[in-house]
Structures are given as C-alpha cells and as structure tokens.
C-alpha positions in Angstrom: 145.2 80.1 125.3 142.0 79.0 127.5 142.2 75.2 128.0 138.3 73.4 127.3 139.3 70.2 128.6 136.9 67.9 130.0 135.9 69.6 133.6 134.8 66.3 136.1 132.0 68.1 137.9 130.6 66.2 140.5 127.3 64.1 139.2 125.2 65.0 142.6 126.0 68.7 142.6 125.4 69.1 139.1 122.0 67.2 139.9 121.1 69.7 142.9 122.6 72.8 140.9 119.8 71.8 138.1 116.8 71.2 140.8 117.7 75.0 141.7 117.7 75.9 138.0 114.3 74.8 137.7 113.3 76.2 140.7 114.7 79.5 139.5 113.8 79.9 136.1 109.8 79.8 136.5 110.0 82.5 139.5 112.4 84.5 137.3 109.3 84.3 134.4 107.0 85.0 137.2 108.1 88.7 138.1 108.1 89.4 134.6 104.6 87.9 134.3 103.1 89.8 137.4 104.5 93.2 136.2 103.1 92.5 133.0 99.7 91.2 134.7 99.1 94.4 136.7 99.8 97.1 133.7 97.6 95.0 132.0 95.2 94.9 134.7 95.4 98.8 135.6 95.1 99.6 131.6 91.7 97.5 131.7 90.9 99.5 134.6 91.8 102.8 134.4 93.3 103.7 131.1 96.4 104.4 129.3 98.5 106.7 131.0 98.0 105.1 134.7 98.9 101.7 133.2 102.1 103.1 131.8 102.8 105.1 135.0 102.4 101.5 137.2 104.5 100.0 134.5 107.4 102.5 134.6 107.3 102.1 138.5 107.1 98.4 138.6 109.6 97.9 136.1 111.9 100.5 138.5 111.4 98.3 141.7 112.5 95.1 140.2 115.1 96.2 138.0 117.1 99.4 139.6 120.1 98.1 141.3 119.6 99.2 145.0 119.9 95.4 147.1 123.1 94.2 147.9 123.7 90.8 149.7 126.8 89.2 151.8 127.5 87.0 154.5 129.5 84.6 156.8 129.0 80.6 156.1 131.1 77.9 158.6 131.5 74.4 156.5 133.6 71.3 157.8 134.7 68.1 156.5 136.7 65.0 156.9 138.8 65.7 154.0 142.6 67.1 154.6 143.5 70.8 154.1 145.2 70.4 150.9 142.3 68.3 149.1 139.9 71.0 150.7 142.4 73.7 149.1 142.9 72.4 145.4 138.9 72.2 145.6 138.8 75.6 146.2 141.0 76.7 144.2 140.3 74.1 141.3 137.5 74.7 138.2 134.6 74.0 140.6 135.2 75.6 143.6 132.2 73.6 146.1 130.7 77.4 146.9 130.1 77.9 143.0 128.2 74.8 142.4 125.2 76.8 141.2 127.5 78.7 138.4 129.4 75.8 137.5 126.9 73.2 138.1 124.2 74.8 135.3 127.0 75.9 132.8 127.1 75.0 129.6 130.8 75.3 128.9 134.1 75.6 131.5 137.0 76.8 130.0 140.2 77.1 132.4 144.0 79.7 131.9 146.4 79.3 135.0 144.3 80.5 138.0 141.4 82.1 136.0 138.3 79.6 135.1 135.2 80.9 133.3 131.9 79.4 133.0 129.7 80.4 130.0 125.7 80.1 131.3 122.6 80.7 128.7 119.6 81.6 129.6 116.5 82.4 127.9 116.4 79.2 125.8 119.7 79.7 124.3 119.2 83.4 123.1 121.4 85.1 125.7 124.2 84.3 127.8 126.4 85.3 130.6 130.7 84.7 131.1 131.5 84.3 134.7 134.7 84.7 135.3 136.7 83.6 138.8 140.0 85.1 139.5 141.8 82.6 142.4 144.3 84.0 144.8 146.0 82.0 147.6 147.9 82.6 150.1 149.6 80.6 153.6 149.1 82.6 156.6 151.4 82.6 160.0 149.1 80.1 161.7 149.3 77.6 158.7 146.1 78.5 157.5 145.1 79.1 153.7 143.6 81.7 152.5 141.6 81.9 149.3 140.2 84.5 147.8 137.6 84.2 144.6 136.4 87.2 142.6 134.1 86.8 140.3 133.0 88.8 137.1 129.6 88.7 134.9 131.0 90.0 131.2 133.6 91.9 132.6 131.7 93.8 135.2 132.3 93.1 138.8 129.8 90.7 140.7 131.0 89.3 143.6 133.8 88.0 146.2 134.1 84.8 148.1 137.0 85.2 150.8 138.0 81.5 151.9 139.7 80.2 155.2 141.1 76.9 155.4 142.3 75.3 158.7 142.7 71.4 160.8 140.7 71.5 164.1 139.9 68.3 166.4 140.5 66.1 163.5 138.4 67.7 160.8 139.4 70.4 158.5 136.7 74.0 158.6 136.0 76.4 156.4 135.2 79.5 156.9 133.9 81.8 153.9 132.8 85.5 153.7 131.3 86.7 150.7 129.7 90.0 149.2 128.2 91.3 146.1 130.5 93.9 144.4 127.4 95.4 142.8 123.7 95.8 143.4 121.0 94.0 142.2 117.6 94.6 141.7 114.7 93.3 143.7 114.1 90.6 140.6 117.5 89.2 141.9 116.2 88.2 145.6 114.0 85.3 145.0 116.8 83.8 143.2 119.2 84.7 145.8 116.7 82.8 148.4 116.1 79.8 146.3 120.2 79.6 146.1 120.7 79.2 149.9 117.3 76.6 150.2 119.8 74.2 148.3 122.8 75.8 149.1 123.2 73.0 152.3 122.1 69.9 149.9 125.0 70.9 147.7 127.3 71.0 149.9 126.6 68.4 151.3 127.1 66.0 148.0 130.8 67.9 148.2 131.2 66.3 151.4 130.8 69.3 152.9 128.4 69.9 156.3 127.5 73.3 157.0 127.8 74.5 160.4 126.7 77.8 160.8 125.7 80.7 158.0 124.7 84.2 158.3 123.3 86.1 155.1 122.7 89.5 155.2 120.7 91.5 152.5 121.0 95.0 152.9 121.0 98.5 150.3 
C-alpha cells in the first residue's frame, strides 16, 4: 500500500519551487489569453470564418506536440556520496524540486514516489510518478536513473552520476523528455531553468556547468 507519511521537503526549495509557480501560472493564462485575443481580434476584423481559421491554426502551434527538450547539467557539493545518493534516490530528489516542491500530496511504495499537482484552482490535476533505479559502477560511481510519468503516460528521464573528486562529491545528470510537448510548454520550460540554479542552490547544490537543448 502507498505510504502518505509526512514528506520533510526542504523549506527554501519549496519557497523557490512556489516563486516559479507564480511565475508560471500567469504566462501559462497568457497563451491562452493571446490566442483568444487574436481570434477575437481577426473576427472583429474580418469575419467569421477567418477568425475560426486563425483560431484552429493558433490553437495547432501551441498545443500539437512537436518540441522536445534534454540536456547535460554538472552540480557539486560538499556533501558525501552516500548523502548525495539517498537524496537522489529519496521522495525529493534535488532535480525535481519544481514537481515536488508545488505538490499538494507525496505519497511513497518501495522505490516509486508520486506527487499529485492541481492546477487550475483545484479543478484538474496531474500524478507524477518517479520510478528510481540504482546501480554501483566499476569505478565506484553510482548511477541513478529517474523516470518519470504524468497519469501513466511517459514524460521524462533524468540519468544521474554520482562520484568523490578533489574533496567534493559531482554530479552529473542527463535528462530528456520521453514525449513532445507543444509550443505552450516552452515558456514554462524557460522559467524552470531561470530558478533552476536558486534551487539548487538552497539543496546545497552549486551548478557548474548545464547545457539544454530544445529540439523537434
């Protein structure tokens, strides 16, 4: 049975995760607003059928899934490998901040931990699901793998390495959408990684390097 225990999120990422939230959710109303704004705008204009002909193509451009995103992010810390590892493979992995950080209930079963997220005042919501996977490699290093769900339909995967260098441990993460996204999703995705540092950050985490890539 899921376990929805008490889940000690950190008080400053949950703080940063909510700054994006509110950064977020206007722009997310703003898209809609716009599209509405010009079939309005071409109706008044023009007439019927050319408002609804802008309106199907708008509505196409933001919504159709044709943008997927990935990428390469370096992070170190003066934390030791295994406090770095059960992070990562805890309820609130430090890269998830944003899903944990704004959800309204985590519920935890062995190595699977779901966050439930609403949106739209409470009228609709999302289950994210992460699947954790670890693994020791030759060199010592850990491996962590992370893949993520959204209602049972595949979203995205965060591949973890974990190693001790010069006296501080680093960690380097790929990660890639397992679906595409519609251009709606990009501003979000951009807001994410303006705070994405500051997060970290209150994690103890300092990012060194990062490389996102948005491609179709």
């Amino acid at each position: 049975m899921p376990s929805r225990q008490n889940i000690d999120r950190p008080e400053a990422a949950v703080a940063v995760a909510k700054q994006y939230l509110r950064r977020e959710r206007p722009l997310s109303a703003l898209i809609v607003v716009l599209v509405v704004s010009l079939f309005v705008g071409t109706y008044l204009a023009t007439s019927l059928l050319p408002a609804v002909l802008v309106g199907v193509v708008l509505l196409t451009v933001v919504r159709v899934p044709i943008v997927q995103y990935w990428g390469t992010v370096q992070l170190q810390t003066d934390a030791d490998v295994d406090t770095v590892r059960q992070s990562f493979t805890g309820p609130t992995p430090p890269v998830l901040v944003f899903q944990w950080g704004v959800a309204d209930e985590v519920t935890t079963r062995g190595s699977t931990v779901t966050y439930r997220i609403s949106y739209l005042f409470g009228l609709r919501s999302v289950e994210l699901t992460v699947q954790t996977e670890t693994t020791i490699k030759q060199n010592e290093s850990h491996h962590v793998e992370l893949t993520l769900t959204a209602n049972e339909q595949p979203w995205s995967t965060y591949t973890v390495t974990i190693d001790r260098q010069n006296g501080q441990t680093i960690v380097n993460y790929e990660y890639t959408s397992n679906r595409r996204f519609g251009l709606r999703r990009v501003p979000q995705r951009l807001i994410a990684q303006r705070y994405r540092n500051k997060a970290l950050s209150e994690q103890g985490y300092t990012v060194v390097e990062c490389d996102d890539q948005y491609g179709i």
